[in-house]
N, CA, C and O atoms as a GROMACS GRO file, in nm:
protein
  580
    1UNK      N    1   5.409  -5.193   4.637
    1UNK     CA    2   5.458  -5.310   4.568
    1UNK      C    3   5.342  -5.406   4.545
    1UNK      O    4   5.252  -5.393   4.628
    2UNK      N    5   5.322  -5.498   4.452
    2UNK     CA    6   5.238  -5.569   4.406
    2UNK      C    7   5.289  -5.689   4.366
    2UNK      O    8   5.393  -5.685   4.300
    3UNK      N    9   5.235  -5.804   4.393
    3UNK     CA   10   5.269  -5.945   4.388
    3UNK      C   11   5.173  -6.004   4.281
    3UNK      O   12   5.059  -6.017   4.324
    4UNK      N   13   5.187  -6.031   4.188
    4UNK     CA   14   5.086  -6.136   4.123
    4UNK      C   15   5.136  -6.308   4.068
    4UNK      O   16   5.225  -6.342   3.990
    5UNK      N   17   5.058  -6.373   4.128
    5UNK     CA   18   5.090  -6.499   4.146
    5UNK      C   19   4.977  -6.580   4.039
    5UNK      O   20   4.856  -6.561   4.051
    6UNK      N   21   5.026  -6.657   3.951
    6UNK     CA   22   4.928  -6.770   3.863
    6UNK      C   23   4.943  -6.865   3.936
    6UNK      O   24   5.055  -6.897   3.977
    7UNK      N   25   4.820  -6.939   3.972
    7UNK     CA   26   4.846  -7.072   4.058
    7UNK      C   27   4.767  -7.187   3.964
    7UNK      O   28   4.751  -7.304   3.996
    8UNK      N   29   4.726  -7.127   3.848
    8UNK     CA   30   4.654  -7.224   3.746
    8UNK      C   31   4.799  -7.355   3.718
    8UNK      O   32   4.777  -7.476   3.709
    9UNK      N   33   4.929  -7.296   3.709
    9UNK     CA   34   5.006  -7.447   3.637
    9UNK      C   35   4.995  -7.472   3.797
    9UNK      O   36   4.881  -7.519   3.801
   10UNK      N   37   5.025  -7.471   3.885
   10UNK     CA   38   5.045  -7.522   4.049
   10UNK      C   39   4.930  -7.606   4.047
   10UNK      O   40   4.956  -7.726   4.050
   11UNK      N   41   4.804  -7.572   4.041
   11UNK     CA   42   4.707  -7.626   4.055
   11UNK      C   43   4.669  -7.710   3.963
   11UNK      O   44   4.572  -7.779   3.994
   12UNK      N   45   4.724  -7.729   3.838
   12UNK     CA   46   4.726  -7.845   3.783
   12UNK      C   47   4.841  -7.952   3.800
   12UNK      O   48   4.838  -8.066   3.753
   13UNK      N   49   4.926  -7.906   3.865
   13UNK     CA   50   5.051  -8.022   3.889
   13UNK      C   51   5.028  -8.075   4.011
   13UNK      O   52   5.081  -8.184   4.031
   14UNK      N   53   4.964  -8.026   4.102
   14UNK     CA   54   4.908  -8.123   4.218
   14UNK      C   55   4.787  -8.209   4.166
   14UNK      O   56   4.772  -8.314   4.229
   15UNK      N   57   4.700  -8.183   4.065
   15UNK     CA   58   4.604  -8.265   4.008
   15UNK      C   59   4.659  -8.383   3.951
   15UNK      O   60   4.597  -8.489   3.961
   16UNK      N   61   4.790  -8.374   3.883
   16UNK     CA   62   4.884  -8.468   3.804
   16UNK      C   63   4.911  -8.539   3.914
   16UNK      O   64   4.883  -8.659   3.906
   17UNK      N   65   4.948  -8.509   3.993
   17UNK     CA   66   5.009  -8.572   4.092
   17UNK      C   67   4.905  -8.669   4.185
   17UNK      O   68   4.938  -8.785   4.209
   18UNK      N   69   4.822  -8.632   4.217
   18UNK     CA   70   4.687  -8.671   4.301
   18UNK      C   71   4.654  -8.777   4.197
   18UNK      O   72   4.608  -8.883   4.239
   19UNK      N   73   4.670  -8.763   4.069
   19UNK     CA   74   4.578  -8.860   3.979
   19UNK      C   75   4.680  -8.982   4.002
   19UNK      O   76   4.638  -9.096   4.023
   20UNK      N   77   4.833  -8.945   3.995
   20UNK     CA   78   4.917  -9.050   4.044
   20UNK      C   79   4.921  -9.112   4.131
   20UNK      O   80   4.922  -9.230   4.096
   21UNK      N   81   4.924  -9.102   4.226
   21UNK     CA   82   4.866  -9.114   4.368
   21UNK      C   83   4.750  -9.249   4.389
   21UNK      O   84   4.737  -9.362   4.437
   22UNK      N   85   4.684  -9.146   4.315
   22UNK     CA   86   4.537  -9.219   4.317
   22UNK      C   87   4.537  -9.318   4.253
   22UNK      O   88   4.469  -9.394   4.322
   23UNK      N   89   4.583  -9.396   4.125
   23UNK     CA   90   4.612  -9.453   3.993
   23UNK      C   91   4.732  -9.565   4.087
   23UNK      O   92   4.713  -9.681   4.048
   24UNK      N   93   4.810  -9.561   4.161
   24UNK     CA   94   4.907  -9.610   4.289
   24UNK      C   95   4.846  -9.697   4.381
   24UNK      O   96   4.897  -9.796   4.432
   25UNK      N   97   4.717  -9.645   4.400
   25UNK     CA   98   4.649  -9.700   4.537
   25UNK      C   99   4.627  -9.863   4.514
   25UNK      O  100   4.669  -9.951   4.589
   26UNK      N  101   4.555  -9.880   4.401
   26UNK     CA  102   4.509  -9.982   4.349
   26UNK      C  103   4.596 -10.186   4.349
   26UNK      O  104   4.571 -10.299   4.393
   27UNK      N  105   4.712 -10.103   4.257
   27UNK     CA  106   4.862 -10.202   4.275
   27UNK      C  107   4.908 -10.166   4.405
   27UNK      O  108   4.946 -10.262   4.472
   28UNK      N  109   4.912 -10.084   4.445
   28UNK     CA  110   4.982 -10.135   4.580
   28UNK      C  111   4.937 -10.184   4.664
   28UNK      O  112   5.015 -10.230   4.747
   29UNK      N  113   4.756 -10.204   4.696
   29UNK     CA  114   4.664 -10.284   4.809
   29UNK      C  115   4.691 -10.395   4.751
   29UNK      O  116   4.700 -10.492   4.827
   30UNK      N  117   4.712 -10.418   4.613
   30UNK     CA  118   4.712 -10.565   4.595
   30UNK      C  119   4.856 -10.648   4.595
   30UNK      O  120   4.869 -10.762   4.552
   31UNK      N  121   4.943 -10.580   4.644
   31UNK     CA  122   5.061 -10.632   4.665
   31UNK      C  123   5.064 -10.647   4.816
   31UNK      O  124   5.121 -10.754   4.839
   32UNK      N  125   5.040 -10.607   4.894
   32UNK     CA  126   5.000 -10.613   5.017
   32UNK      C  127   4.898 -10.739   5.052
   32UNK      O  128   4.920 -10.831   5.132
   33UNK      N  129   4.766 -10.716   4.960
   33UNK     CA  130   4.689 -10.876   4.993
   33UNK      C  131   4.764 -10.958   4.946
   33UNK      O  132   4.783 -11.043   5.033
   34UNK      N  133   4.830 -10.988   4.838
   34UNK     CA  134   4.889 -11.095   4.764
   34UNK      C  135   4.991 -11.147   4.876
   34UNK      O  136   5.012 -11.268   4.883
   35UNK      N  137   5.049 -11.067   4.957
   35UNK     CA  138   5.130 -11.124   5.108
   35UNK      C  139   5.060 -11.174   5.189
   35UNK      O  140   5.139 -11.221   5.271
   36UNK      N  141   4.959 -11.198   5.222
   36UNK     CA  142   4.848 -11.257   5.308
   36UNK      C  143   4.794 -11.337   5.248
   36UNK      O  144   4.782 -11.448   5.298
   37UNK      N  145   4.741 -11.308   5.118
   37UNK     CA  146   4.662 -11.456   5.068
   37UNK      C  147   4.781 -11.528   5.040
   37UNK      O  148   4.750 -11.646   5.052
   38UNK      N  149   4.927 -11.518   5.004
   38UNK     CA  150   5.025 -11.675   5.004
   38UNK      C  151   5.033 -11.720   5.151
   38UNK      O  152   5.022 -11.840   5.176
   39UNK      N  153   5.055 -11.618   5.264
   39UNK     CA  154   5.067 -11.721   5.398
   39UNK      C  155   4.993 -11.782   5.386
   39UNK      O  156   5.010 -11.903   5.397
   40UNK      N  157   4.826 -11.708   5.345
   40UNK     CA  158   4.688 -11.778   5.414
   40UNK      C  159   4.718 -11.935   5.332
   40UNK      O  160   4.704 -12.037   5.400
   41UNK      N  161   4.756 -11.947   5.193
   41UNK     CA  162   4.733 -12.071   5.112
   41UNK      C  163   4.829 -12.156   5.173
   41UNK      O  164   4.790 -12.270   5.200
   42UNK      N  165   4.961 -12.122   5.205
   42UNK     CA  166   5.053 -12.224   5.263
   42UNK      C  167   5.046 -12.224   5.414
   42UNK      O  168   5.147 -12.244   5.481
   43UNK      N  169   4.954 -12.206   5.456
   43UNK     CA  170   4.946 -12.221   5.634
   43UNK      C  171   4.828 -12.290   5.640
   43UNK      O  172   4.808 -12.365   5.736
   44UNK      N  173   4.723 -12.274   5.529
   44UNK     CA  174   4.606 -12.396   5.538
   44UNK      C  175   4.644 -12.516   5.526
   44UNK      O  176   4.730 -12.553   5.446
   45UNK      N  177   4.553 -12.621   5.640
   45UNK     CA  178   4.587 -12.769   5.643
   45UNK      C  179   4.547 -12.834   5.534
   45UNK      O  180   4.465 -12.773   5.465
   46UNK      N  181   4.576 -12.924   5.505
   46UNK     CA  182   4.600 -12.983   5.383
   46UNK      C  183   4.612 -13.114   5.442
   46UNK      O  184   4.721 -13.150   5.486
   47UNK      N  185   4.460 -13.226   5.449
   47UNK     CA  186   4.485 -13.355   5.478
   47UNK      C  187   4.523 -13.460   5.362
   47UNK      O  188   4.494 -13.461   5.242
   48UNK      N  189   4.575 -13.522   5.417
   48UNK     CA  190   4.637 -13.700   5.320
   48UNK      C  191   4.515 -13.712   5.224
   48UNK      O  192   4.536 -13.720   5.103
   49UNK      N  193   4.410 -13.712   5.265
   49UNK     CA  194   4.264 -13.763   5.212
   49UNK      C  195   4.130 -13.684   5.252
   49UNK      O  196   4.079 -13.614   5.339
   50UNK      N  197   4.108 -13.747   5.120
   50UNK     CA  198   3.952 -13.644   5.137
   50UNK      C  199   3.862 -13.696   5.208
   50UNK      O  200   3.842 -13.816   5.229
   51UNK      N  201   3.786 -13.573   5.261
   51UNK     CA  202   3.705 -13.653   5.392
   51UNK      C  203   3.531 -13.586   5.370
   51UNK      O  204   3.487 -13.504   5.289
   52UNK      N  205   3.488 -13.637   5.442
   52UNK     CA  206   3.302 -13.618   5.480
   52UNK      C  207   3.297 -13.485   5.525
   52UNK      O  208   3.398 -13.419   5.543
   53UNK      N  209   3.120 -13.420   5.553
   53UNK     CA  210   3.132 -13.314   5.637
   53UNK      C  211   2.990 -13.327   5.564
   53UNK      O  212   2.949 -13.362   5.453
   54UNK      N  213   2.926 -13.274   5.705
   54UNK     CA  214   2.753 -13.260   5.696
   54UNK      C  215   2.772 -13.132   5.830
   54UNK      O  216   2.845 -13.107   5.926
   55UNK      N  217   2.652 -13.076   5.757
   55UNK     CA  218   2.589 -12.978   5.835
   55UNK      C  219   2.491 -13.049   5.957
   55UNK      O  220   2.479 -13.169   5.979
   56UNK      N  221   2.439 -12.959   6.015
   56UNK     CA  222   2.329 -12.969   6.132
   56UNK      C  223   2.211 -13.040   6.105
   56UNK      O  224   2.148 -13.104   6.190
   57UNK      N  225   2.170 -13.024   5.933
   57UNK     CA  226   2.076 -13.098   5.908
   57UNK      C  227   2.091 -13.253   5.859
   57UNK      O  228   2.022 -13.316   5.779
   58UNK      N  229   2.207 -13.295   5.938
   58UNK     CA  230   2.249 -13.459   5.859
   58UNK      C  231   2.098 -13.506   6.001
   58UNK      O  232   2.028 -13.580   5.931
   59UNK      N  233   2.076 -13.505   6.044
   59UNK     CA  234   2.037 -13.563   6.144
   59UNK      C  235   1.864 -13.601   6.102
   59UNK      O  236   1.775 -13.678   6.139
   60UNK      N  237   1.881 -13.515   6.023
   60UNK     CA  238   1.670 -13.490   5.948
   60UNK      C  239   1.713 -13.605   5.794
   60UNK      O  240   1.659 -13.712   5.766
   61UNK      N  241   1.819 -13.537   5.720
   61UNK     CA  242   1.801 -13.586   5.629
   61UNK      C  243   1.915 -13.727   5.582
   61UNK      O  244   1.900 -13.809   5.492
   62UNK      N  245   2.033 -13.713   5.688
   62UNK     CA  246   2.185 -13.827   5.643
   62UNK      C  247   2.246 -13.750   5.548
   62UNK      O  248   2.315 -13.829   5.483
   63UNK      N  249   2.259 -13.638   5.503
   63UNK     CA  250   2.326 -13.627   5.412
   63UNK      C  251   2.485 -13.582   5.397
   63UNK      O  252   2.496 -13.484   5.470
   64UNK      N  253   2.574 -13.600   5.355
   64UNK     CA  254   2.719 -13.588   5.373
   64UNK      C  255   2.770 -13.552   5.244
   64UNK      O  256   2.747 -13.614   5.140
   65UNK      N  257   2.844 -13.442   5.256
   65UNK     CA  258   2.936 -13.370   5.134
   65UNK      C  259   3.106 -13.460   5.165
   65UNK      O  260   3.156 -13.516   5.262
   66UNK      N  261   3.146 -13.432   5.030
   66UNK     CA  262   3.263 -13.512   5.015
   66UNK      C  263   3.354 -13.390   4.955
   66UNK      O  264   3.342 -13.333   4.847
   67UNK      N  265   3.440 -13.368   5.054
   67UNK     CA  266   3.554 -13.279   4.991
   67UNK      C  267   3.706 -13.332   4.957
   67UNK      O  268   3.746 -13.414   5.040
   68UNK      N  269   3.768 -13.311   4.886
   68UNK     CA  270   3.872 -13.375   4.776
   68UNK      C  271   3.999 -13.323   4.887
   68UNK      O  272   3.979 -13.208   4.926
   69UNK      N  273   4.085 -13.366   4.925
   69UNK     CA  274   4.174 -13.345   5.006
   69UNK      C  275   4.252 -13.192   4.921
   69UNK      O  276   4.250 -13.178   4.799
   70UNK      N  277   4.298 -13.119   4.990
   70UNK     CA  278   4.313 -12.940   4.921
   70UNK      C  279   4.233 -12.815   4.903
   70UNK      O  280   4.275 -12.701   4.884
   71UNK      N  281   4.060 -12.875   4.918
   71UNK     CA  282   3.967 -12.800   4.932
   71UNK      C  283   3.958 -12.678   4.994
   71UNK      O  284   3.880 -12.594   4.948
   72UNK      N  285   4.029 -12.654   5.096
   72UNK     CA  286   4.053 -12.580   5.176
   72UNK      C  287   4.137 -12.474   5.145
   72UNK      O  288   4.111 -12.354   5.143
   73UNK      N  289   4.254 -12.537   5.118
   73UNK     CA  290   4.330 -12.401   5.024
   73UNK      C  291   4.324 -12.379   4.917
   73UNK      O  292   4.407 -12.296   4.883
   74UNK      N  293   4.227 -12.433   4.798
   74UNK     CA  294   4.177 -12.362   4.683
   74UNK      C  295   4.097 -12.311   4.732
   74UNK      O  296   4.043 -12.242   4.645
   75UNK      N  297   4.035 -12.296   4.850
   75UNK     CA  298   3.858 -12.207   4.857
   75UNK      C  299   3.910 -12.065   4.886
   75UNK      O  300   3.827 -11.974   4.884
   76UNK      N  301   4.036 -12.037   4.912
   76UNK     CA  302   4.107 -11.913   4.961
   76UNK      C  303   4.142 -11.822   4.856
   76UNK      O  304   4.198 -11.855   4.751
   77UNK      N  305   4.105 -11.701   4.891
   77UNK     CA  306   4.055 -11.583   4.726
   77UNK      C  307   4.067 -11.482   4.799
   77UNK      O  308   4.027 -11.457   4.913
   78UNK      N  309   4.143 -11.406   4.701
   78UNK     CA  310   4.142 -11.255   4.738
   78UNK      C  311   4.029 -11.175   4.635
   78UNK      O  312   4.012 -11.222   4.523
   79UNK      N  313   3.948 -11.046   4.678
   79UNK     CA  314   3.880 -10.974   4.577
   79UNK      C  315   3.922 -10.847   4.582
   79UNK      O  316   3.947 -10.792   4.689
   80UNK      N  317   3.932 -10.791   4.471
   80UNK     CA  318   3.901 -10.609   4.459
   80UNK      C  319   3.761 -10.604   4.534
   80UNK      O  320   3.671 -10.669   4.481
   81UNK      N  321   3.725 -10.522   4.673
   81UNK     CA  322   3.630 -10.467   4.705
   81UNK      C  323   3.591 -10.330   4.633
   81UNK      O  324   3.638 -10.225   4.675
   82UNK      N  325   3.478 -10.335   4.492
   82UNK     CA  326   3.438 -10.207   4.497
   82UNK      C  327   3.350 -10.122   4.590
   82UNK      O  328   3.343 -10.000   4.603
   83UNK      N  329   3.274 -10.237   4.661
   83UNK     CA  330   3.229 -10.136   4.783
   83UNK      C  331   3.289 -10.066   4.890
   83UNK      O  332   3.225  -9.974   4.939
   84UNK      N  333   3.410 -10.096   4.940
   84UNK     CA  334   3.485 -10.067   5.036
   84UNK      C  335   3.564  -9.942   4.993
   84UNK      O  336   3.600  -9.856   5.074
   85UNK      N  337   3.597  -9.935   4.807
   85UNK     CA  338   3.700  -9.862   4.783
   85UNK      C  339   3.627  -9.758   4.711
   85UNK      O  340   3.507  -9.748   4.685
   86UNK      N  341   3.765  -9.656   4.675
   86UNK     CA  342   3.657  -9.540   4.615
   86UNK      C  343   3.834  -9.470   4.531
   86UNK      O  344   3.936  -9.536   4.549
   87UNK      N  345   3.835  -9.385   4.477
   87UNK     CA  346   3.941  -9.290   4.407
   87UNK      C  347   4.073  -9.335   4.480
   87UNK      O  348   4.155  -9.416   4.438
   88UNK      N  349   4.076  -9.258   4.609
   88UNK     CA  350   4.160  -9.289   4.668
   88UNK      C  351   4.200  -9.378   4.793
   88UNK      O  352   4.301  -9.349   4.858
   89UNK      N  353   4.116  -9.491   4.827
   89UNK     CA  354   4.126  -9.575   4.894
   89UNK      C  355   4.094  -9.766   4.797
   89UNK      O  356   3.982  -9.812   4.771
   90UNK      N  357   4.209  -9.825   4.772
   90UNK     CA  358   4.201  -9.933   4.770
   90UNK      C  359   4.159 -10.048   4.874
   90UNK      O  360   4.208 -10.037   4.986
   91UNK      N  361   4.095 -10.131   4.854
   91UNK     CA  362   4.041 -10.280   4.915
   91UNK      C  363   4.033 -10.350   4.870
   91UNK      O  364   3.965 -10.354   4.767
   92UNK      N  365   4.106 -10.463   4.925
   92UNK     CA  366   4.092 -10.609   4.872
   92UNK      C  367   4.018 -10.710   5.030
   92UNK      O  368   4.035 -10.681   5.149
   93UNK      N  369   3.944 -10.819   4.977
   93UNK     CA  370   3.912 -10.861   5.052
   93UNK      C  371   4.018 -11.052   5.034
   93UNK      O  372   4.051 -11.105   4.927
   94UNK      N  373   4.045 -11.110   5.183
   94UNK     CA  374   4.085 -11.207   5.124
   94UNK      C  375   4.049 -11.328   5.263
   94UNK      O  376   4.086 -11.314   5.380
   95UNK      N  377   3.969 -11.439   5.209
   95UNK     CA  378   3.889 -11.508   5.268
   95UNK      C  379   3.861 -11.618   5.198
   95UNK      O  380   3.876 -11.618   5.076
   96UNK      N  381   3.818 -11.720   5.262
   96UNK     CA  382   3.813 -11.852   5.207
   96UNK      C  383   3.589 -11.876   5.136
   96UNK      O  384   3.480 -11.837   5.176
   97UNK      N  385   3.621 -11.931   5.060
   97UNK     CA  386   3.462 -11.972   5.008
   97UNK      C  387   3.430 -12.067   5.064
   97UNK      O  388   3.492 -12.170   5.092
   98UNK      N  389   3.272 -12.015   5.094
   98UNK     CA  390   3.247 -12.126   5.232
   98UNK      C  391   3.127 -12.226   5.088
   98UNK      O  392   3.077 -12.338   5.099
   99UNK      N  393   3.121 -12.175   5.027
   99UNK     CA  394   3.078 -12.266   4.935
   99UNK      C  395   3.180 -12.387   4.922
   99UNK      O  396   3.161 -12.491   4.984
  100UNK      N  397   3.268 -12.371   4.852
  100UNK     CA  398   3.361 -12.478   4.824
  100UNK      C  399   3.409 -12.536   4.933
  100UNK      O  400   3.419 -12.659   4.933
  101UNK      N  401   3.462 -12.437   5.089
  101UNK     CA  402   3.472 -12.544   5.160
  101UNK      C  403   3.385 -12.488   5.312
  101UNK      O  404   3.423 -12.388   5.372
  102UNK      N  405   3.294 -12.553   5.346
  102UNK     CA  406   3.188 -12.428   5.440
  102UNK      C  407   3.255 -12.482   5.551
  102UNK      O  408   3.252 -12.409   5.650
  103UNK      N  409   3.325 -12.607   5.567
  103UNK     CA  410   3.387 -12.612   5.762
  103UNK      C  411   3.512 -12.538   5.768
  103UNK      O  412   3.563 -12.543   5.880
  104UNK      N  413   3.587 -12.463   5.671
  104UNK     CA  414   3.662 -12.363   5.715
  104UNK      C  415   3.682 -12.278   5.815
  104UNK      O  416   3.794 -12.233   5.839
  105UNK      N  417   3.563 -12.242   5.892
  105UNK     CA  418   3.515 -12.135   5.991
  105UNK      C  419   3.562 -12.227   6.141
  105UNK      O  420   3.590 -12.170   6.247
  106UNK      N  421   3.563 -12.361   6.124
  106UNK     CA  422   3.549 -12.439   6.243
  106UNK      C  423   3.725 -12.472   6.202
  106UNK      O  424   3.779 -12.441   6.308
  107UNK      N  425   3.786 -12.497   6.150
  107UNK     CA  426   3.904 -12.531   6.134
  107UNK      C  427   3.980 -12.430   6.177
  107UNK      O  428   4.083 -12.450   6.241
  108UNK      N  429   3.929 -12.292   6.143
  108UNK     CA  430   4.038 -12.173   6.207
  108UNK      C  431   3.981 -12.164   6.346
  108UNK      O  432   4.072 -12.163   6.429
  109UNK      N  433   3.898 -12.159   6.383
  109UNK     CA  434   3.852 -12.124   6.477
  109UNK      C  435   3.806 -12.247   6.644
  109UNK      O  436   3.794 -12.206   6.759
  110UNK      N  437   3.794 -12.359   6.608
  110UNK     CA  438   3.773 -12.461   6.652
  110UNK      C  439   3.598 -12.507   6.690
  110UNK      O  440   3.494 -12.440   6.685
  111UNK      N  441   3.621 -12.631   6.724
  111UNK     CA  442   3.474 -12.646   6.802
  111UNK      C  443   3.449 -12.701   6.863
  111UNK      O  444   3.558 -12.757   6.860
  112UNK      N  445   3.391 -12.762   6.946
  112UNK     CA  446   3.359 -12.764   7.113
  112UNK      C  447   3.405 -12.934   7.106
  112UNK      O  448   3.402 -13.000   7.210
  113UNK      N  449   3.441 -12.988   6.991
  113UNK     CA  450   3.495 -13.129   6.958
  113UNK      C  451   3.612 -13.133   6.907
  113UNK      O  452   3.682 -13.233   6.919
  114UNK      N  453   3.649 -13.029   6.843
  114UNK     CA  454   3.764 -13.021   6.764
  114UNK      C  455   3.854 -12.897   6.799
  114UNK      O  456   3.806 -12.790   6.838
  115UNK      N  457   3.980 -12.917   6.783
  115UNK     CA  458   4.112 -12.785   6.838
  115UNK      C  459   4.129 -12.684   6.705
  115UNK      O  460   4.174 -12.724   6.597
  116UNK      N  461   4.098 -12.582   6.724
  116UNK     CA  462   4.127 -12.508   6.632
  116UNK      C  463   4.272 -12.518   6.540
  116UNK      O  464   4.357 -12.590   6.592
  117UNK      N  465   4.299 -12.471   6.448
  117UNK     CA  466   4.357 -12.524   6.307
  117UNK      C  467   4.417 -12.356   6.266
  117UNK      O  468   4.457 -12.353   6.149
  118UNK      N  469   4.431 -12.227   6.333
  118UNK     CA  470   4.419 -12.154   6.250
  118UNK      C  471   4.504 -12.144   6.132
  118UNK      O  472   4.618 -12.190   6.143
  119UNK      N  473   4.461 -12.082   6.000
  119UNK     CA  474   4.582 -12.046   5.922
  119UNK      C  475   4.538 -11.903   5.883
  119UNK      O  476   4.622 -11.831   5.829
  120UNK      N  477   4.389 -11.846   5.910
  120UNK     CA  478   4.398 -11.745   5.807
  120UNK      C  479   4.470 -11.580   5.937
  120UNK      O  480   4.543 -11.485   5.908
  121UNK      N  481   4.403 -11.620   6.074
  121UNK     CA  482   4.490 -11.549   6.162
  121UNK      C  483   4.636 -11.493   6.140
  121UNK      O  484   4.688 -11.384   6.115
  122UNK      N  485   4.682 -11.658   6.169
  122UNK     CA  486   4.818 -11.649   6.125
  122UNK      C  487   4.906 -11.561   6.060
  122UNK      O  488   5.007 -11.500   6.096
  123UNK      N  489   4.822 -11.572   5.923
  123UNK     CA  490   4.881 -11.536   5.838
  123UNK      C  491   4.858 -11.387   5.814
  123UNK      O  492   4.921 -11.344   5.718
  124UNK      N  493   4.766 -11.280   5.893
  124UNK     CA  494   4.781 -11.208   5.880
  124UNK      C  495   4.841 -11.127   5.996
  124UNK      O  496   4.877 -11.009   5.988
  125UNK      N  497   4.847 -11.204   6.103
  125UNK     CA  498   4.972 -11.122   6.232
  125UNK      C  499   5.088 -11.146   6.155
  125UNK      O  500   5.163 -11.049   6.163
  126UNK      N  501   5.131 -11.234   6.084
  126UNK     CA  502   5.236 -11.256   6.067
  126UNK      C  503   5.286 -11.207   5.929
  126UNK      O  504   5.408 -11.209   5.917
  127UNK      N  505   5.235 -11.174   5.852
  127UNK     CA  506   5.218 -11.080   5.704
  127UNK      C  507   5.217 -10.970   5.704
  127UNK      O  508   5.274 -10.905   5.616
  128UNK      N  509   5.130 -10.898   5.839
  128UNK     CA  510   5.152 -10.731   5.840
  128UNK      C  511   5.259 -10.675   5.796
  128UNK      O  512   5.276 -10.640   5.680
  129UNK      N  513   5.324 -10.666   5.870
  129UNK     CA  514   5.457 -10.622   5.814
  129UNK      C  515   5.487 -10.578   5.693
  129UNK      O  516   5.479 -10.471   5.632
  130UNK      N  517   5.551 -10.767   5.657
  130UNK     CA  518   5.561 -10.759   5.518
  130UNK      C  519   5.434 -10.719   5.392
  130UNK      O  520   5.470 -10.705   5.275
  131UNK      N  521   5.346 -10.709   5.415
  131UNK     CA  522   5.231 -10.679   5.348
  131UNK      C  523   5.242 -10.499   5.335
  131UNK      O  524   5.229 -10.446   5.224
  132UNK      N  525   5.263 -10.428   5.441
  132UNK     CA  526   5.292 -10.307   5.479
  132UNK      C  527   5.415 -10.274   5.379
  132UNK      O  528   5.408 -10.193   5.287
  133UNK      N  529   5.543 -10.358   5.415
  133UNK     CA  530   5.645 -10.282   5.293
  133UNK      C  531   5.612 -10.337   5.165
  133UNK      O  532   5.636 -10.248   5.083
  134UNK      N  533   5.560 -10.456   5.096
  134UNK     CA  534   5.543 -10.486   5.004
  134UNK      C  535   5.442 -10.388   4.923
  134UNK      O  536   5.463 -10.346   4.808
  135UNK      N  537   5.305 -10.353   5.022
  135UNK     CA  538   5.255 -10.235   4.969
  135UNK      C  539   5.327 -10.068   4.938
  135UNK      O  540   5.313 -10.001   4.836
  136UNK      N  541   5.402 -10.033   5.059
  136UNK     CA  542   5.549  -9.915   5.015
  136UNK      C  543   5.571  -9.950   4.901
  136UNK      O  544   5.513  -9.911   4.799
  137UNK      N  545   5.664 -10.035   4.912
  137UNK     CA  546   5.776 -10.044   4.790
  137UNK      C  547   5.667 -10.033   4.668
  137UNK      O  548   5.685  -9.936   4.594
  138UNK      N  549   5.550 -10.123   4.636
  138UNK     CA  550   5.459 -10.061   4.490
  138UNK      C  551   5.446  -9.961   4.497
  138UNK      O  552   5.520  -9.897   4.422
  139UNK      N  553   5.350  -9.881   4.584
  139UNK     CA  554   5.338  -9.732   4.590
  139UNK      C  555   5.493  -9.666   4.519
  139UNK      O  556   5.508  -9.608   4.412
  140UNK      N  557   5.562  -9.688   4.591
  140UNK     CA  558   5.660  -9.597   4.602
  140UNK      C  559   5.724  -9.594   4.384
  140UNK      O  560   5.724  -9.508   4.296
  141UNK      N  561   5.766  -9.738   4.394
  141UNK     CA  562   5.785  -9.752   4.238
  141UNK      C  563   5.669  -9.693   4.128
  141UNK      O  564   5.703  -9.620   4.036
  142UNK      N  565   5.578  -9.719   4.142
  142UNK     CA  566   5.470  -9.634   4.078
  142UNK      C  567   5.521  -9.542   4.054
  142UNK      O  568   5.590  -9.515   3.956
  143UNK      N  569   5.474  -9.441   4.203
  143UNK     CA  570   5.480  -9.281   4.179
  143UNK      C  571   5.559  -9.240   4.124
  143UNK      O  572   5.534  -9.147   4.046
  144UNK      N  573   5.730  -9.303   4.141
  144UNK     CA  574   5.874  -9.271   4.080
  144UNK      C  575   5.884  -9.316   3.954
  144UNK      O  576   5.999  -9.307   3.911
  145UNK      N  577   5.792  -9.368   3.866
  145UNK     CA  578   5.828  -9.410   3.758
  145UNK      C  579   5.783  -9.273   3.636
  145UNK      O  580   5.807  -9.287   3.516
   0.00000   0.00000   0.00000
């Protein structure tokens, strides 16, 4: 008895499929960050008024930056990482600009004068989850469409 098997259409319908897959990855990491960067924006403090802030070198030169009360949660951005990602692995990165607001780092974290503030922590113990099914459910609608 003799069996002969074509696996050429097989082997192109897992390619179809893989390209789906793959083509999936993308929207669904970013439905997942998009759950973390809204905690992160509504869990950042947000003072009455805008305030001062000098670095280490106020002391050589006096100098003092003036940030606009909100600074803090506009400096908060999510990115497509192309370095991180590749075909089938999506990355987003999502983190505050220390340009726009550079004492961010001391607000989540605290400093040896001041009580820590976190929001960007927070927001991602507390987002997993939902970040996790929010990423499912895209995946999942994708592939089924």
């Amino acid at each position: 008895m003799r069996v002969k098997i074509n696996l050429a259409q097989f082997k192109d319908a897992l390619g179809e499929e893989r390209a789906k897959y793959n083509a999936a990855a993308r929207p669904a990491a970013q439905a997942g960050a998009q759950v973390i960067y809204d905690l992160a924006r509504a869990k950042a403090p947000v003072s009455s008024s805008g305030h001062y802030f000098h670095g280490t070198s106020f002391k050589k030169t006096g100098q003092k930056y003036y940030f606009a009360a909100g600074s803090l949660k506009s400096s908060i951005y999510q990115v497509f990482s192309k370095d991180h990602s590749s075909a089938t692995r999506a990355t987003y990165h999502i983190s505050w600009n220390r340009t726009k607001a550079p004492y961010a780092w001391m607000v989540e974290y605290g400093t040896s004068r001041a009580a820590a503030h976190p929001f960007m922590t927070p927001a991602i113990v507390e987002g997993q989850a939902l970040a996790i099914q929010a990423m499912r459910e895209e995946f999942v609608r994708l592939v089924n469409a």
